[in-house]
Structures are given as C-alpha cells and as structure tokens.
DRENDRENVEX-105754 format. One record per atom (N, C-alpha, C, O): residue in one letter; x, y, z. Coordinates in steps of 0.1 Angstrom, whole numbers, padded with zeros to 4 digits, always signed. Layout:
<nodes>
AXYZ...
</nodes>
This chain:
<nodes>
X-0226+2063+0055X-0223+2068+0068X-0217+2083+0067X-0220+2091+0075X-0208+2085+0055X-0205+2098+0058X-0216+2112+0054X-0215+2124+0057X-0225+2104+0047X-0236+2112+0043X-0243+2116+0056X-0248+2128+0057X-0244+2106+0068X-0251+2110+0077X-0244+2117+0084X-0250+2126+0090X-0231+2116+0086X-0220+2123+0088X-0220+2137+0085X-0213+2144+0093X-0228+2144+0075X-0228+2158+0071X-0237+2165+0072X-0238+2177+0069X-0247+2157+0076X-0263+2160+0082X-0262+2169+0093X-0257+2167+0104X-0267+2181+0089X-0265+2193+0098X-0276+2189+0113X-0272+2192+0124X-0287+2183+0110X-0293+2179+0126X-0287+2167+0134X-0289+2166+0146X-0278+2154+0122X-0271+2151+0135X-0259+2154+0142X-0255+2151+0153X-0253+2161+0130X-0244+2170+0136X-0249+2180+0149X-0240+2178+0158X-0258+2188+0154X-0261+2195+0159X-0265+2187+0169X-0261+2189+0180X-0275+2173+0166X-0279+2165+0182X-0265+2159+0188X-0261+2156+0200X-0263+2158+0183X-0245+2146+0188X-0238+2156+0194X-0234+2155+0205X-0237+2164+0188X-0225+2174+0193X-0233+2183+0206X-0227+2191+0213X-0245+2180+0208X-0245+2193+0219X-0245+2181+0230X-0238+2184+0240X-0251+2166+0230X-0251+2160+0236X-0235+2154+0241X-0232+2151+0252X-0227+2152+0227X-0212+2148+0236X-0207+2163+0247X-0202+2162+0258X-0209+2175+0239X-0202+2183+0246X-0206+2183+0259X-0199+2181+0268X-0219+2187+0261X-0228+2188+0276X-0219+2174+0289X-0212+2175+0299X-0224+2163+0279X-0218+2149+0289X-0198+2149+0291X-0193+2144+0301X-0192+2155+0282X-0178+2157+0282X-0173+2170+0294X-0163+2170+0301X-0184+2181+0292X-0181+2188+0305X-0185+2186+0319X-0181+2190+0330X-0193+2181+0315X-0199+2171+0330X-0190+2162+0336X-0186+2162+0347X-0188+2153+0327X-0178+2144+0335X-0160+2151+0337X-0152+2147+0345X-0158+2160+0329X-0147+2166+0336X-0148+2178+0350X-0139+2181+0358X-0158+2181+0348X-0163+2195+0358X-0160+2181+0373X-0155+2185+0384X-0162+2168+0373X-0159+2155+0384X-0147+2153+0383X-0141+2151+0394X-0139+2152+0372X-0126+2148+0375X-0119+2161+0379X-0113+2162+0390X-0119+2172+0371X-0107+2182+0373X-0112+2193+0386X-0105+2200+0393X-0126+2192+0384X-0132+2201+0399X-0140+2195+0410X-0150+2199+0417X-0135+2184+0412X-0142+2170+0421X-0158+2176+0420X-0163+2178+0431X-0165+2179+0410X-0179+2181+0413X-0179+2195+0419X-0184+2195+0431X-0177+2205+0416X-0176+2215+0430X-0184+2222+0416X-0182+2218+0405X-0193+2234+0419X-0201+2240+0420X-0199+2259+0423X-0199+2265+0434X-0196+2266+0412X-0193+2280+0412X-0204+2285+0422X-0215+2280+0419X-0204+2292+0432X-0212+2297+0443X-0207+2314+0447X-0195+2317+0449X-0215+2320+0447X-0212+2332+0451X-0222+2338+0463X-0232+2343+0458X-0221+2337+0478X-0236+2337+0481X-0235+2353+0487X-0244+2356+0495X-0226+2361+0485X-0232+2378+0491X-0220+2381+0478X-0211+2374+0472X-0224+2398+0477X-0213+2407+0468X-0217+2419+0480X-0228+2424+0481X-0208+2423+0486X-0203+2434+0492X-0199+2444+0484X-0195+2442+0473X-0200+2457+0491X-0197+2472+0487X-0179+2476+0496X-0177+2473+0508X-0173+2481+0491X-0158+2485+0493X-0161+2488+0508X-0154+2485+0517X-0172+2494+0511X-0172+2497+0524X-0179+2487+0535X-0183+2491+0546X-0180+2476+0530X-0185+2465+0538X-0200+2459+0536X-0203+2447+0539X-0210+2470+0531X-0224+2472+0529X-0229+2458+0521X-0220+2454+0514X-0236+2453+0521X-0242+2443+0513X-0244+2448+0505X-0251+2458+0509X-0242+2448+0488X-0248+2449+0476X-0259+2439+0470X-0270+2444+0467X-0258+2428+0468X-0263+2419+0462X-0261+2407+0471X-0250+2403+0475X-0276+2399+0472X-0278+2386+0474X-0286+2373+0465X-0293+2374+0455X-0280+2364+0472X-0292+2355+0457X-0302+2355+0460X-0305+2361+0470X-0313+2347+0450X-0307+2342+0443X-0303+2358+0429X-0305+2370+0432X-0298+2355+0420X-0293+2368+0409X-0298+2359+0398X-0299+2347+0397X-0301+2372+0389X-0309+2366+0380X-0300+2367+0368X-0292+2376+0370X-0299+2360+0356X-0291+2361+0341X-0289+2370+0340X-0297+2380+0342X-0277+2371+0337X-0266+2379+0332X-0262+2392+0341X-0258+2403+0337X-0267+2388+0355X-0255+2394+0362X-0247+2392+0369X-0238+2401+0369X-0245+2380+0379X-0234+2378+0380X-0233+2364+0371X-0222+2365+0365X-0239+2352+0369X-0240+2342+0360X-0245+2347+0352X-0251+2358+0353X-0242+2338+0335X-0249+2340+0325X-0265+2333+0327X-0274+2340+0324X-0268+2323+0331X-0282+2319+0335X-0289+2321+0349X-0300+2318+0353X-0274+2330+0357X-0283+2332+0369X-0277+2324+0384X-0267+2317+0384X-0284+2325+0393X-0285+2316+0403X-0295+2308+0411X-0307+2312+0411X-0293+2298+0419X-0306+2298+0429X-0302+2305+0439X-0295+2316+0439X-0307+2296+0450X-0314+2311+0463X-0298+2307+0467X-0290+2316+0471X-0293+2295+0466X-0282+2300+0477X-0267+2302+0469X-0257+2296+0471X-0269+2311+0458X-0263+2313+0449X-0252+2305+0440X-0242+2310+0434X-0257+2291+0441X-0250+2287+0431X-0254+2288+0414X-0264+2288+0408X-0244+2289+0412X-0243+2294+0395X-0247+2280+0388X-0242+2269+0389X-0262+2284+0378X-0272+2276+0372X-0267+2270+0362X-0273+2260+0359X-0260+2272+0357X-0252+2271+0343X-0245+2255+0349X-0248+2243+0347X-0235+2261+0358X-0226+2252+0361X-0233+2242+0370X-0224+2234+0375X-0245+2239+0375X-0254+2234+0382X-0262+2224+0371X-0270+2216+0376X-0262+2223+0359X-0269+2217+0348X-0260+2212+0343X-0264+2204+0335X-0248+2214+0342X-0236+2210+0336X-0232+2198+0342X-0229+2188+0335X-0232+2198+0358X-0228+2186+0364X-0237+2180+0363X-0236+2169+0358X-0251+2185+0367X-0266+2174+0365X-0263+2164+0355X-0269+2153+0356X-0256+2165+0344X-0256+2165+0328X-0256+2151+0329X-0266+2144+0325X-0241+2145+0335X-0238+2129+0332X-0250+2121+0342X-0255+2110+0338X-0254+2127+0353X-0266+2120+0362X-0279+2115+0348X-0282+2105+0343X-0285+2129+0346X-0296+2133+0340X-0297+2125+0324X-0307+2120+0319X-0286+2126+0319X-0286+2119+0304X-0284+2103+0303X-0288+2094+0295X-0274+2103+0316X-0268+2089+0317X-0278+2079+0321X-0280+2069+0316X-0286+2087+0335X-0298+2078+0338X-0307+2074+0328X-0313+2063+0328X-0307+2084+0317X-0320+2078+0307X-0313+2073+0294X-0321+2071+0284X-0299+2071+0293X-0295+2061+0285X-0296+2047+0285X-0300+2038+0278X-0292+2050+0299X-0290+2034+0306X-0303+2028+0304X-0305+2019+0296X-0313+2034+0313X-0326+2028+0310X-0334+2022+0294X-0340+2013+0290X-0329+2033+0288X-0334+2034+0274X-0333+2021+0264X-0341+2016+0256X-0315+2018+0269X-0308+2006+0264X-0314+1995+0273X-0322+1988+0267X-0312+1993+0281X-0320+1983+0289X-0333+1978+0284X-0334+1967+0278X-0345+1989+0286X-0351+1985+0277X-0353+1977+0263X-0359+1966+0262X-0346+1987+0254X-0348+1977+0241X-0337+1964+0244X-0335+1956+0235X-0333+1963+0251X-0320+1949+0251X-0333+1942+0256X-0334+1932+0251X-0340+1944+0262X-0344+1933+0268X-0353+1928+0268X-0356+1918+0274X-0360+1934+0257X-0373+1936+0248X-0369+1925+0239X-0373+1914+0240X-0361+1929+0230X-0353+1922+0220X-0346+1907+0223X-0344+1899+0214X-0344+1904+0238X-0347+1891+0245X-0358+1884+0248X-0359+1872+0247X-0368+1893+0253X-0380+1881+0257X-0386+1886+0240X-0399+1884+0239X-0382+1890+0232X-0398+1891+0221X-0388+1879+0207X-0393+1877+0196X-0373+1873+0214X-0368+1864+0208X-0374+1850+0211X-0372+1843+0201X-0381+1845+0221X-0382+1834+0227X-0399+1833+0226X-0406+1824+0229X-0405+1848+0220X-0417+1847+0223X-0424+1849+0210X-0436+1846+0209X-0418+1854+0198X-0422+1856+0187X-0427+1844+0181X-0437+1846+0174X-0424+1837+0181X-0431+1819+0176X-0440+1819+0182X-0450+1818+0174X-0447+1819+0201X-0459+1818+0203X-0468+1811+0192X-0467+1811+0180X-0477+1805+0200X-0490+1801+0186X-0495+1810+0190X-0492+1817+0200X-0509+1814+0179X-0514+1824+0185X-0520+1830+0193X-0521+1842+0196X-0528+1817+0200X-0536+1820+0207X-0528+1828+0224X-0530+1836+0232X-0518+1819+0220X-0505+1828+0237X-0503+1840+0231X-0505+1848+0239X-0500+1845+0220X-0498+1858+0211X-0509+1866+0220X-0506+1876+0227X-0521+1863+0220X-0535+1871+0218X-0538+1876+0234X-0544+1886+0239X-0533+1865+0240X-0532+1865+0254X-0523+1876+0262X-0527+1885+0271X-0508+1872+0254X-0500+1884+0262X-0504+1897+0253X-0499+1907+0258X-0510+1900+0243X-0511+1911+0238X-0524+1914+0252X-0524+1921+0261X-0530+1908+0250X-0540+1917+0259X-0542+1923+0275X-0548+1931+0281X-0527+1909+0277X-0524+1915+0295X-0520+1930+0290X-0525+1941+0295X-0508+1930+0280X-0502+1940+0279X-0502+1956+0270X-0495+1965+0268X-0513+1953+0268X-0523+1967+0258X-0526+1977+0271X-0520+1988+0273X-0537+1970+0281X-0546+1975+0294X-0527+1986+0299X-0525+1998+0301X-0521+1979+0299X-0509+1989+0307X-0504+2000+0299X-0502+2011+0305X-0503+1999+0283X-0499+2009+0276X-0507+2023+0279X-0503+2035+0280X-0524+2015+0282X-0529+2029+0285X-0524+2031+0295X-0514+2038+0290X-0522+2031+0306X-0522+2034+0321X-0507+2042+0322X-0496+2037+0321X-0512+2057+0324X-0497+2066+0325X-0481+2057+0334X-0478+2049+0344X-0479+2059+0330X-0462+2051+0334X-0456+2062+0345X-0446+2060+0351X-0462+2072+0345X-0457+2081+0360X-0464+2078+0371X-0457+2079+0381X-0479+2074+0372X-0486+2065+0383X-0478+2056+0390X-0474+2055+0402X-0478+2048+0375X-0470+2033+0383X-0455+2036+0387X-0449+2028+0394X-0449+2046+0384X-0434+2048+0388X-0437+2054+0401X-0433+2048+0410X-0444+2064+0403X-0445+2070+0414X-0450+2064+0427X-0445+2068+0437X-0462+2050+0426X-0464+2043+0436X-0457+2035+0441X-0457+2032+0453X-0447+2028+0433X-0436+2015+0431X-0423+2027+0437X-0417+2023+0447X-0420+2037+0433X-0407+2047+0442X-0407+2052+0452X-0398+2054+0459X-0423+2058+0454X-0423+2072+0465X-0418+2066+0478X-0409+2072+0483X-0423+2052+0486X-0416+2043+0494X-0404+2043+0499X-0400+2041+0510X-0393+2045+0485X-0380+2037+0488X-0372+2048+0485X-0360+2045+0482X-0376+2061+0484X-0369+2070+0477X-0370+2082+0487X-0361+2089+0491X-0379+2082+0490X-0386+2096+0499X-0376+2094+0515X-0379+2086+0524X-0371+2099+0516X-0369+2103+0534X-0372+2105+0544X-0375+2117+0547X-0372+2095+0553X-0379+2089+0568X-0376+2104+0578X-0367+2112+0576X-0384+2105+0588X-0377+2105+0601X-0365+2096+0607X-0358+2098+0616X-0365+2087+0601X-0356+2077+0603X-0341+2077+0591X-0330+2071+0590X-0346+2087+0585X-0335+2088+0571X-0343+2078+0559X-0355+2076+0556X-0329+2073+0553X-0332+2063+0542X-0332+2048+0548X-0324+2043+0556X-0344+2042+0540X-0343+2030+0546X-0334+2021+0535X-0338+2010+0533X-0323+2023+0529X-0318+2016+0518X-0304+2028+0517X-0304+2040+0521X-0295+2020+0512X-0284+2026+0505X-0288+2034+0489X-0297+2032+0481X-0278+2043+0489X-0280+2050+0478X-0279+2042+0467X-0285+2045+0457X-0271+2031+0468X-0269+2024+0456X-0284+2008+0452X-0289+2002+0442X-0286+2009+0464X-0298+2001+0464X-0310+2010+0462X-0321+2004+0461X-0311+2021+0461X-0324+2030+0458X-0318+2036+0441X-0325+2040+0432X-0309+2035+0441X-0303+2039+0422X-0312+2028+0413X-0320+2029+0404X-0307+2013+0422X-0310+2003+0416X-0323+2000+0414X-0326+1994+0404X-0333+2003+0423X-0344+1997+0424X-0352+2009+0416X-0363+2005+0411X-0349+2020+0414X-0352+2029+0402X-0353+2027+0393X-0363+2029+0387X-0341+2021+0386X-0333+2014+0372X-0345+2006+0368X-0350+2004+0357X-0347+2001+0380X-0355+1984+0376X-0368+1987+0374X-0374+1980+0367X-0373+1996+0379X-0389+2003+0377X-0388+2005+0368X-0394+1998+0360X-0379+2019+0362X-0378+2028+0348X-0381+2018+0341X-0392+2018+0337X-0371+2005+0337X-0372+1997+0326X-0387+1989+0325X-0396+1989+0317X-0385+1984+0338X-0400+1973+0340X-0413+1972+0332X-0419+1964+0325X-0415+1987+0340X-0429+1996+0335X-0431+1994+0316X-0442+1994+0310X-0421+1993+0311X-0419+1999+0298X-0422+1987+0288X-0426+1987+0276X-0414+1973+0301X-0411+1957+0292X-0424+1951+0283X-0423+1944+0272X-0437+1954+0288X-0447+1948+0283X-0449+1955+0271X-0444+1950+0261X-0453+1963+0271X-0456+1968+0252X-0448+1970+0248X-0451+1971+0236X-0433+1973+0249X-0427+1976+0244X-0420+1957+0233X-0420+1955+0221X-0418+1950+0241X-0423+1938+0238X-0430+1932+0229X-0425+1923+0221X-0438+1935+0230X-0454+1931+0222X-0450+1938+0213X-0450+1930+0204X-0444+1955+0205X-0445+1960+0196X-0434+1949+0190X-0436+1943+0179X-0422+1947+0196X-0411+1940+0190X-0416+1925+0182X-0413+1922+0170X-0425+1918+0190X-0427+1909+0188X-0437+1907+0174X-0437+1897+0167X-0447+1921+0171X-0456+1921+0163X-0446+1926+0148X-0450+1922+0136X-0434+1932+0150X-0425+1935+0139X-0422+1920+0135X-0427+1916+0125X-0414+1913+0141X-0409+1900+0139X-0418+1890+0132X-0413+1881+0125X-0433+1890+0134X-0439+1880+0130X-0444+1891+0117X-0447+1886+0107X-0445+1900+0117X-0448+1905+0104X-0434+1903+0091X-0436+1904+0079X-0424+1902+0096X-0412+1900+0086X-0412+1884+0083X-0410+1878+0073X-0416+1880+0095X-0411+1861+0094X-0424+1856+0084X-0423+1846+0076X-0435+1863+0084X-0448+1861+0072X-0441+1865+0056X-0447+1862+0046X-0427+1873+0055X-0424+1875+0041X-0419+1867+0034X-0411+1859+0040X-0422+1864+0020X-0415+1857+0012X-0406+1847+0011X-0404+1836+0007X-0399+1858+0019X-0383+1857+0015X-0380+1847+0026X-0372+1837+0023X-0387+1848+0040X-0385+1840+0050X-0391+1826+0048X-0387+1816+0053X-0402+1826+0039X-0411+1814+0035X-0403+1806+0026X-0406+1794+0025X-0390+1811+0017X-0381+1805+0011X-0371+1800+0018X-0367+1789+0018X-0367+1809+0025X-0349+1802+0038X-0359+1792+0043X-0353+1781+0041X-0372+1790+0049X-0376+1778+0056X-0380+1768+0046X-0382+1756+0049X-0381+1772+0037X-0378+1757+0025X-0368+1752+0020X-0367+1740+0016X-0360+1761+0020X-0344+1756+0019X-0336+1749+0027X-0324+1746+0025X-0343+1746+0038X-0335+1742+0051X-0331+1748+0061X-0326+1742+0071X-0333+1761+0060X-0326+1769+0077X-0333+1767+0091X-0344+1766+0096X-0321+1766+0092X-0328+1764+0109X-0333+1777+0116X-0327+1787+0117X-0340+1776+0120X-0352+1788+0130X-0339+1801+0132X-0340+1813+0129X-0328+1795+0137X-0320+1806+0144X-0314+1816+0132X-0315+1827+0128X-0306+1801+0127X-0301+1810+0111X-0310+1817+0104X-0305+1826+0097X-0326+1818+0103X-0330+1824+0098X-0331+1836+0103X-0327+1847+0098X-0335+1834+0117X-0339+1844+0128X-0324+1857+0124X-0326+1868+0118X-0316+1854+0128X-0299+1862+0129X-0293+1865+0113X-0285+1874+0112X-0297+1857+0102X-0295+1863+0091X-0304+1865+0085X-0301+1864+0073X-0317+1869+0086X-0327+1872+0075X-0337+1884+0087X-0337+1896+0085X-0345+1877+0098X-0352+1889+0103X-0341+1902+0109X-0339+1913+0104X-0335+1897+0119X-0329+1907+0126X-0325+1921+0112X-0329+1933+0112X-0317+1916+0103X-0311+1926+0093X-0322+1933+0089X-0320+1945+0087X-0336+1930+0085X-0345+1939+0088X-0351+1946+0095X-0360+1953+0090X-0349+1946+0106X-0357+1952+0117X-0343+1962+0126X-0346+1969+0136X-0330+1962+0122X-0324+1965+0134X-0326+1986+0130X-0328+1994+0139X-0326+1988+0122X-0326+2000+0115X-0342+2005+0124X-0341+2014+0132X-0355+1998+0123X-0364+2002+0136X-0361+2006+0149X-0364+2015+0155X-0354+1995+0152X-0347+1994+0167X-0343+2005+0168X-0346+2012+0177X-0334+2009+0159X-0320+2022+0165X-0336+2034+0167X-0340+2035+0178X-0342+2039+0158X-0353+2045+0157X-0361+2043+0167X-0370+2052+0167X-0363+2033+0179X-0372+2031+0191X-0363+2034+0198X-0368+2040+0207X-0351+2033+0201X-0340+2037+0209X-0343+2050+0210X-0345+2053+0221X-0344+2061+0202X-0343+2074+0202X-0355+2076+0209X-0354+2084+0218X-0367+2070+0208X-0382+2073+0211X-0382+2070+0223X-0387+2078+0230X-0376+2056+0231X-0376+2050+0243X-0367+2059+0248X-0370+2061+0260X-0359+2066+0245X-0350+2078+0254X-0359+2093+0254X-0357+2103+0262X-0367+2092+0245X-0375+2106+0250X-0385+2105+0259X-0388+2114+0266X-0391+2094+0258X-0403+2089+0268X-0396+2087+0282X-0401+2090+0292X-0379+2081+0281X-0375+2081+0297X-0372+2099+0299X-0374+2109+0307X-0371+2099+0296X-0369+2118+0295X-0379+2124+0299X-0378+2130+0310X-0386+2125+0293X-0405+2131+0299X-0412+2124+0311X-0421+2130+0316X-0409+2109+0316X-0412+2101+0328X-0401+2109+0339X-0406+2114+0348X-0386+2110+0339X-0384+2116+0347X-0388+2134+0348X-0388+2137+0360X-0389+2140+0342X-0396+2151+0343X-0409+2152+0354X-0409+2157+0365X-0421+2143+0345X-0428+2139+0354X-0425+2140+0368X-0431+2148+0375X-0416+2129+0373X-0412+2124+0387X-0410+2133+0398X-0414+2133+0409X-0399+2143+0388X-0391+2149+0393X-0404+2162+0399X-0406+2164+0411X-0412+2168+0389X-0424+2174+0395X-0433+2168+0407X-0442+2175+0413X-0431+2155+0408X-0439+2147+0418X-0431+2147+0432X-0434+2142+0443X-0414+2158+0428X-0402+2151+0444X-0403+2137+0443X-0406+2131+0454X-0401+2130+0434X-0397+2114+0433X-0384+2116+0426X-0384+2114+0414X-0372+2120+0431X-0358+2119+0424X-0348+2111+0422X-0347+2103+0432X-0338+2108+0413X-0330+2101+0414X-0321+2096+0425X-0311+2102+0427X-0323+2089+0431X-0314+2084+0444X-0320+2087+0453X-0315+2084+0464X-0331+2094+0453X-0337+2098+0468X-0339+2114+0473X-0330+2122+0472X-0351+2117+0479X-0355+2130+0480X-0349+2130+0493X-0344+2120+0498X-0349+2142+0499X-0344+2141+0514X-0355+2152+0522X-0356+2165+0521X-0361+2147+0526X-0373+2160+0531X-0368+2162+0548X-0365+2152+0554X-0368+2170+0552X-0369+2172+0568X-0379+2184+0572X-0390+2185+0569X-0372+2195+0579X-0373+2206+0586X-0373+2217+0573X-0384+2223+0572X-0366+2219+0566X-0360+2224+0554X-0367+2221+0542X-0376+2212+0541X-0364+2228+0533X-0373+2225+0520X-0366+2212+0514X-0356+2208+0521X-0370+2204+0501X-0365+2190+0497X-0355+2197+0493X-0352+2209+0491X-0344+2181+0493X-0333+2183+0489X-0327+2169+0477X-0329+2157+0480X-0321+2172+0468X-0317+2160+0459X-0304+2159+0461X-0295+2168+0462X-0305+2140+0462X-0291+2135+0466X-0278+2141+0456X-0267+2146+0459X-0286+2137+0441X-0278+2146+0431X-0285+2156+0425X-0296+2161+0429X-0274+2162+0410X-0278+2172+0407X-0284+2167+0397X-0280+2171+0386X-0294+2160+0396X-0300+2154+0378X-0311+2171+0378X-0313+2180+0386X-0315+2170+0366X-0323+2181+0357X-0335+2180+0367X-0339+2188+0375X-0341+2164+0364X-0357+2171+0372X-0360+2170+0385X-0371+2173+0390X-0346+2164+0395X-0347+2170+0406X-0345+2192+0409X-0349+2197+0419X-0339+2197+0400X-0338+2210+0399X-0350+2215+0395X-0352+2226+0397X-0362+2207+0386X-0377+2209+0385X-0382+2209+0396X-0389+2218+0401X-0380+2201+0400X-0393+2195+0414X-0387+2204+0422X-0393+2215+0421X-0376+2203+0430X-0372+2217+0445X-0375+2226+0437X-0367+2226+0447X-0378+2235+0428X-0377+2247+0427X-0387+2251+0420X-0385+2263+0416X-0399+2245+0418X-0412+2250+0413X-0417+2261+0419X-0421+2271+0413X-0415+2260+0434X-0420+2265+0439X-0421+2284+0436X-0430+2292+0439X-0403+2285+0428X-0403+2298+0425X-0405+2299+0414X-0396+2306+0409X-0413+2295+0407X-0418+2297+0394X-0424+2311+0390X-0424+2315+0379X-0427+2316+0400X-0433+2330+0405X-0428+2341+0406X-0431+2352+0402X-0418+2337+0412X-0408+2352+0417X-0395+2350+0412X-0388+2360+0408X-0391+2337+0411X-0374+2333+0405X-0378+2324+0393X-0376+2312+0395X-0384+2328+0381X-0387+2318+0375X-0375+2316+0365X-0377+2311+0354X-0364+2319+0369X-0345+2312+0359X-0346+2296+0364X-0344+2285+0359X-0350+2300+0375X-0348+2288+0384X-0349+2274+0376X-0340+2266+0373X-0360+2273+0374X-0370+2267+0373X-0368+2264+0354X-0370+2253+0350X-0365+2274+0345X-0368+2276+0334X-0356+2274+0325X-0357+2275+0313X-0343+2271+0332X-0328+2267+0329X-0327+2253+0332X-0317+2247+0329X-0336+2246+0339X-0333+2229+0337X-0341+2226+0331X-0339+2215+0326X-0354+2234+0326X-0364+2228+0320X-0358+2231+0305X-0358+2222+0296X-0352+2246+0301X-0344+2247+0289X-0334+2233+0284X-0332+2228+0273X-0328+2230+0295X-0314+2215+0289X-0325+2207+0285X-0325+2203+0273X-0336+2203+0296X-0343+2194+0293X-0350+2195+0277X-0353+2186+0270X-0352+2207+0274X-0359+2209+0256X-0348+2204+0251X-0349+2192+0246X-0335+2212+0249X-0326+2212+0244X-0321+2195+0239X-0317+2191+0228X-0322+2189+0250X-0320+2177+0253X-0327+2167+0239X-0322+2160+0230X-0344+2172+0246X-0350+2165+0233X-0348+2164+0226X-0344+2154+0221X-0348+2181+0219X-0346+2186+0205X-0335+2170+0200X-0338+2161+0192X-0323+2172+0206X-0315+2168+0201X-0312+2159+0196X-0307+2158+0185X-0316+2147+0206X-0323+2136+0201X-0332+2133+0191X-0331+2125+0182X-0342+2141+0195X-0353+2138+0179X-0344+2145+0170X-0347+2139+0159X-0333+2155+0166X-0329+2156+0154X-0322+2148+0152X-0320+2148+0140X-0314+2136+0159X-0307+2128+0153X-0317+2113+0149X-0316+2104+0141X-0326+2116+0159X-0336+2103+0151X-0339+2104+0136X-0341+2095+0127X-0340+2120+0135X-0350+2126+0121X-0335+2122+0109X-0334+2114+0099X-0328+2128+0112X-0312+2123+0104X-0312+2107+0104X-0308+2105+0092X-0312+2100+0108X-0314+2090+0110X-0324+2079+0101X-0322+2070+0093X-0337+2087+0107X-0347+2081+0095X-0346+2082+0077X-0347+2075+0067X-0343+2096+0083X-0336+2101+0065X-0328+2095+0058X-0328+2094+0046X-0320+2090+0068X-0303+2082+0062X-0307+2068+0057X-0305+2064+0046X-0313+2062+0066X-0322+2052+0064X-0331+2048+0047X-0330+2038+0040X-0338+2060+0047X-0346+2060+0034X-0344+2060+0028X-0351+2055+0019X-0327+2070+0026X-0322+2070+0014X-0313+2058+0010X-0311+2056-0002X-0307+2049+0020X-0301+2039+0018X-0310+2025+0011X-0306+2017+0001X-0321+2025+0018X-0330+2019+0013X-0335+2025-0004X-0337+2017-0013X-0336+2033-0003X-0342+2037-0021X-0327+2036-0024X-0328+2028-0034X-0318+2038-0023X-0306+2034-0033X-0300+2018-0039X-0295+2014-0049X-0302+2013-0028X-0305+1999-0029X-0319+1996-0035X-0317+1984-0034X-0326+1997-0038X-0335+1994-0045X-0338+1996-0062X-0345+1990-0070X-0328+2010-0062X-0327+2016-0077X-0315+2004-0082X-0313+2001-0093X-0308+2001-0071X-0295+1990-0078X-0301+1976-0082X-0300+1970-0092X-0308+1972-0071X-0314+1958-0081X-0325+1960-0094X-0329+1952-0102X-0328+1976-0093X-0336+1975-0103X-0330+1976-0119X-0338+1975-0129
</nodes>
C-alpha cells in the first residue's frame, strides 16, 4: 500500500479529485452555494466599461458566462453534483452486478447461453439512446412545469443510469466467476468438502476482487461520458427547465453547463470549453489511478509469486 501510496499518478488522480469535491462541498456549507457574479464594471464616471460574458483572465481566471458568473467558481460547485452523481451510480452498478452474477454464476449452461444472448444485443445498442428515451419524459419541462418532484426525477435517473448498464455488466461478472470456479484449486476445496458459499467467499471472490476495483474505475468513466452525452442532448440532472428563455439546469452538474451553452461554441467558446476541461481532467484522473492501480496490482502479484517460488 505505501508503494501505491508514492505513485505519482495516484497521487495526482486522488488529489485533484479530493480537492475539487472538498471545495465544492465547502463553497455549500461556508457560502450556502452562492456563486462569484459580476454582471457590469463601470467607469468612475458612471459609463459602462465592460459586460459579460468576459473572457479568461480578465476579470475571472476562466472567464464568465453571459450573465457573468465566474466559470471557475461555477464548476467548482457543479463538482459534488457532477462527480457524486457518477460515483453513486458507478458503485451501484458493480454492487449489484456482484449480486445477481452471485445467484447466477452456477446456472447450467444452457440458462448461461440464454441470458448471455438477451444481454450481448444491448451491449451493442448505445446506452445514450436508451437513457435518453426512458428520461426525456420525466426530466424535460412542461407548460405545466414538472410532472414529479425533484427528488423523484434524481431518482428515476439513478435507476436508468444503473439499469441500462445491469445486463452486460453482469454477464462479464458472471463469465469471470465461472472461469476461476473451473481452476484447480476450486476443483480441490470442492473435494475437500466446502460448501458452495465457503468456497464462493474464501477462494473465488479473493480472486477476482482486484478486477472489480479496476471495472469500478471503467464503469465511472463510461458514467462520465453517458452524462456528457445527455447533457449535449438537454437531458440533465434533475431536470431541464425550458420555457420562454433559453434551457435552464436545476443544478450546476458539468454537462448540464455543456448542453445550455453549446450554443456559444462560436462566439464564447470558455463557455463551453471550462466544463468540458473538468470533464478531461476528471478522466484523466481516474484512469491515472486505475493505471497505478493495475501496476500495484502486478507487482503484488509477481512478488508473491517469486515468494512461493
């Protein structure tokens, strides 16, 4: 651990990710959410000088949008929405995967062959389609407003995000398990007497959990790039609000700040190119702690191996 501990890429993914989430959630407690805004700069003699939106580095370091709030501090609060949402899901996911591919990994095979094939046809089929037809509904903004509470449209997001993901994701879990339960070593505990579970919890799981942490990182960049997606579709977290006015997001997540503001891709393109930057950043970060990760992994594994030898 402390070797991974001195790994300069997970040093660098961890730490940009605690700091970003640590000022986010303080920017809520110590500034209820409030939002640096500057929307005119006047001349000593009353004249208008400057309006937004302003671009980097003059009066913000990244700038503003049109109604001059400061970009910087506008991705900062997005932060705990934007990261949090695709934690949550992320974990969900593999939790739950790791549930049904417990009850399902025995199958005989012919049920094996079966659910593999409902569930292959969906891996192809983009996962922003089916989010987008199952959301636009319950998310988008009536003449009538919202037909649901904000906490009932969080939720019924939650439950898509993961949903969409349960079947192959599944099926991959389930094809690891029967490939470990075919080794040796397992063909000996079940001549020895163990019972299915004992084997299952002391012999597969300790192999496979080191994958898991490694599909955790992958199932958070794939929720990452599905809300991007979304967010370019105006399918946002908690709900788009369309009227008279251009769209508007309930919160401040990242790819709600994609989707309203594409439009100035053209003429204000900070806009647009400062949530999509966190959003890189974001990755990066993650895949460098996956890549540390696998490393730490390989080496623990070949060190152990040089010891029984």
């Amino acid at each position: 651990m402390i070797r991974l501990l001195k790994t300069k890429k997970f040093l660098f993914g961890t730490g940009f990710l605690i700091i970003l989430l640590t000022l986010s959630i303080l920017n809520t407690v110590v500034n209820d959410g409030k939002i640096r805004q500057v929307p005119f700069i006047y001349n000593e003699d009353g004249t208008l000088e400057k309006a937004p939106p302003y671009p980097p580095f003059d009066v913000f370091l990244f700038g503003s949008d049109m109604y001059g709030y400061d970009m910087l501090h506008t991705i900062i609060e997005g932060a705990k929405y934007s990261i949090g949402i695709v934690l949550i899901v992320a974990l969900l996911r593999m939790l739950l995967s790791i549930v049904f591919s417990y009850f399902l990994f025995r199958v005989p095979d012919s049920i094996f062959k079966g659910i593999k094939a409902i569930s292959e046809p969906l891996s192809f089929f983009p996962q922003t389609l089916i989010a987008y037809f199952l959301l636009v509904t319950v998310v988008m903004y009536t003449i009538h407003g919202f037909h649901h509470s904000l906490w009932v449209r969080a939720l019924y997001e939650f439950v898509i995000l993961v949903v969409i993901a349960l079947p192959s994701l599944t099926v991959q879990l389930i094809e690891q398990k029967r490939r470990v339960w075919k080794e040796e070593f397992i063909e000996s505990a079940v001549t020895l007497g163990g019972s299915k579970r004992h084997i299952y919890f002391k012999h597969v799981l300790p192999q496979l959990y080191e994958e898991w942490i490694l599909m955790f990182g992958q199932q958070f960049l794939q929720v990452l790039t599905l809300l991007v997606h979304l967010g370019v579709m105006l399918i946002l977290f908690g709900g788009t609000i369309t009227g008279e006015g251009p769209p508007s997001s309930v919160t401040h997540e990242w790819s709600g700040l994609i989707g309203l503001n594409k439009r100035f891709m053209l003429a204000y393109e900070w806009i647009v190119y400062v949530p999509i930057l966190f959003f890189a950043m974001t990755a990066l970060s993650v895949a460098m702690i996956n890549k540390a990760l696998s490393d730490f992994f390989k080496h623990k594994d070949m060190v152990r191996k040089n010891r029984e030898v």
